[in-house]
C-alpha positions as CSV (number, residue, x, y, z in Angstrom):
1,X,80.8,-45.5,56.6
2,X,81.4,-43.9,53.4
3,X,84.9,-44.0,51.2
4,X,85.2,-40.2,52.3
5,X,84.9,-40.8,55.9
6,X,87.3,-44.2,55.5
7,X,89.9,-42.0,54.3
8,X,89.8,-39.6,56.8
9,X,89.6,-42.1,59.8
10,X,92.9,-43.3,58.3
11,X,94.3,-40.5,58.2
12,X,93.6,-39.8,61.6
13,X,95.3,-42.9,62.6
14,X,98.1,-43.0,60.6
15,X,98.9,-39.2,61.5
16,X,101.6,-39.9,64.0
17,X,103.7,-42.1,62.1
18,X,103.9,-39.8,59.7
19,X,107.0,-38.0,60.2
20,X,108.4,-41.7,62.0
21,X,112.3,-41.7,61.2
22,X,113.3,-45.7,61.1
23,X,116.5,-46.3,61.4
24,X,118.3,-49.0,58.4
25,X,121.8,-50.3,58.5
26,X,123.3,-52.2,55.7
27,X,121.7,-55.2,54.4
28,X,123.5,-58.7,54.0
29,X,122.6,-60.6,51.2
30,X,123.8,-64.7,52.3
31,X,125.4,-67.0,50.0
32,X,122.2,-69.1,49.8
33,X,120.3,-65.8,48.6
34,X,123.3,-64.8,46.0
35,X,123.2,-68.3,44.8
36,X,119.2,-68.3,44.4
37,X,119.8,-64.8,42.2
38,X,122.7,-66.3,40.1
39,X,120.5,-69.7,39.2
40,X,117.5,-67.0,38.2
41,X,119.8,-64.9,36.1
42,X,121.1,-67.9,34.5
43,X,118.2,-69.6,33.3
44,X,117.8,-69.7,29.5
45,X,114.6,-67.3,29.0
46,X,116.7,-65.0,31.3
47,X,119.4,-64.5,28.6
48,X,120.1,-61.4,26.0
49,X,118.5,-62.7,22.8
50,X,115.7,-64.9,24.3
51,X,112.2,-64.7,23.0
52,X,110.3,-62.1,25.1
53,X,107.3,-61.5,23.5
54,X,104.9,-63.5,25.6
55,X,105.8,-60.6,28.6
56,X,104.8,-58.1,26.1
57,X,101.2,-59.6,25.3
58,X,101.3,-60.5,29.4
59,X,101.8,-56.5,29.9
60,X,99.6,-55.1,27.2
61,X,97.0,-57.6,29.0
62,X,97.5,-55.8,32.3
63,X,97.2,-52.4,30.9
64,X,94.0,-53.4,29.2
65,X,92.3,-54.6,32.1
66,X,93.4,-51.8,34.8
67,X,92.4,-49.5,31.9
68,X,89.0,-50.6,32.0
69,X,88.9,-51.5,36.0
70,X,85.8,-49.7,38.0
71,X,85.2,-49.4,41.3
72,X,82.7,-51.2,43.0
73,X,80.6,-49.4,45.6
């Protein structure tokens, strides 16, 4: 089966969820959860002024290599 045909089989099976209406209500975020974010937010190479530059060489990294991704067939 080609990519073409793939696509269009999905499609085909996805088609009547597509206008699927789900219905949310509001989310609870626990202590245990709050706690978890505050302890991130807190650590040190999480504060203003830290030394950030290793995410930038991480990123540029990223870019370079999904720049130059190919397909494989």
């Amino acid at each position: 089966m080609d990519e073409d045909s793939e696509y269009e089989e999905l499609v085909r099976i996805l088609e009547p969820f597509r206008n699927m209406r789900i219905e949310t209500g509001a989310v609870t975020l626990t202590e245990e959860y709050l706690r978890m974010v505050e302890e991130v937010e807190s650590a040190p190479e999480n504060q203003t002024g830290a030394d950030k530059t290793q995410l930038e060489v991480v990123f540029r990294q990223s870019r370079e290599h999904f720049a130059n991704a190919r397909r494989s067939r």
